[in-house]
C-alpha positions, 0 to 999 in steps of 0.5 A, spaced: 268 457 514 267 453 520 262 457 526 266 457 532 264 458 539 261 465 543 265 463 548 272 465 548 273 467 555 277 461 558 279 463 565 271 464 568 270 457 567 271 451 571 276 446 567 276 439 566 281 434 561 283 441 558 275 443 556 271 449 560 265 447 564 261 451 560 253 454 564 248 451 561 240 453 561 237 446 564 234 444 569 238 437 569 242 437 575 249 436 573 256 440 574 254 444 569 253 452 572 246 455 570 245 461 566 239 465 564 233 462 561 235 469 556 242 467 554 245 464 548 249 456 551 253 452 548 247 447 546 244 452 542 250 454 540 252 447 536 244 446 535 245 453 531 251 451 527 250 443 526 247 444 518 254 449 516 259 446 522 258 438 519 260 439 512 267 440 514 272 436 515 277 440 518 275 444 524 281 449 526 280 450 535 280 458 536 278 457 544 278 451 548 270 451 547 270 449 540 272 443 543 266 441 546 262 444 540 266 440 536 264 434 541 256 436 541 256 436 533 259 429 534 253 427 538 248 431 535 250 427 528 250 420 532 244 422 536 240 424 528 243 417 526 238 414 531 234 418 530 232 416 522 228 411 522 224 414 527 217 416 524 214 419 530 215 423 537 214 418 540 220 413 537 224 417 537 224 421 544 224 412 546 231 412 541 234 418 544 233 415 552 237 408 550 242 413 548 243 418 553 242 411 558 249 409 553 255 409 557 259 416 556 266 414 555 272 419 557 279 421 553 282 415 555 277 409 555 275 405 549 270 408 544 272 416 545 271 419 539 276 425 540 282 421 543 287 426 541 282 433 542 282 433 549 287 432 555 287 425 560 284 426 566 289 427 572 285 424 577 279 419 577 275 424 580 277 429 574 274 423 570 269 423 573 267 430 574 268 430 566 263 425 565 257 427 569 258 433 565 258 430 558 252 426 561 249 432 562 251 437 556 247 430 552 241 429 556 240 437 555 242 437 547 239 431 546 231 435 549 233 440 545 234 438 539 227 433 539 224 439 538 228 441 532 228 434 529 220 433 530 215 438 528 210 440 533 205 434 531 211 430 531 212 428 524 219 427 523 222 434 520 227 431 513 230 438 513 234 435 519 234 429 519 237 428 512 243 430 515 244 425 518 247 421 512 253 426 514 260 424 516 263 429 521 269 431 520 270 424 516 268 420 522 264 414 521 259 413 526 257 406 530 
């Protein structure tokens, strides 16, 4: 059984390319809204459910916040990727920062990788609007999940990083 998102209330959030604007606990500035520091967010959320959520390879949509868990799992697997032949903290807070300085492809645009899951922007500002968020909600899960990915004396932990050898939803990752 897949996990899917906590947040299945549509109507509270801000819509971009079919996908709410979800609040987030950051200090990153971005179109995201601010929730408390107490509060369970979408990254926590995809952080939380990556291990179980990746083995499948179908995911059934309940909310429209599934949508955006299912493109953070995406990223937390591309993100793993980079991360595997990093052997410090170090290393790999280096790798994560050349991918977040990566290009963000909206739906529309080459190399988006859910070109059929979210809708096309109606308007340049709309895609725009999407893509500072989607920055944003991977600088902010990109922080995190460095945490969980490395021990505090910044070895690499294996129980995390050994997924990144999986395909998520049999997507192959560049």
């Amino acid at each position: 059984m897949v996990y899917h998102s906590s947040y299945t209330n549509e109507d509270d959030y801000t819509k971009a390319c079919s996908c709410p604007l979800l609040p987030l606990k950051s200090h990153i500035k971005g179109p995201a809204p601010v929730t408390d520091q107490d509060n369970t967010d979408i990254v926590d959320e995809a952080i939380t459910f990556f291990r179980a959520n990746v083995f499948f390879r179908n995911f059934d949509i309940k909310s429209s916040a599934d949508k955006l868990l299912i493109y953070l799992t995406f990223y937390i697997n591309v993100a793993l990727k980079r991360l595997e032949g990093c052997r410090t903290l170090a290393g790999g807070t280096k790798a994560i920062i050349n991918l977040g300085l990566e290009n963000v492809p909206v739906p529309g645009e080459a190399g988006f990788p859910f070109g059929g899951l979210f809708a096309l922007p109606q308007s340049q500002e709309e895609a725009e609007l999407f893509r500072n968020y989607l920055k944003q909600i991977r600088e902010e899960t990109s922080g995190r999940l460095l945490s969980v990915a490395y021990r505090p004396n910044g070895t690499p932990n294996k129980w995390w990083l050994a997924f990144a050898k999986r395909k998520f939803m049999n997507i192959i990752i560049p």
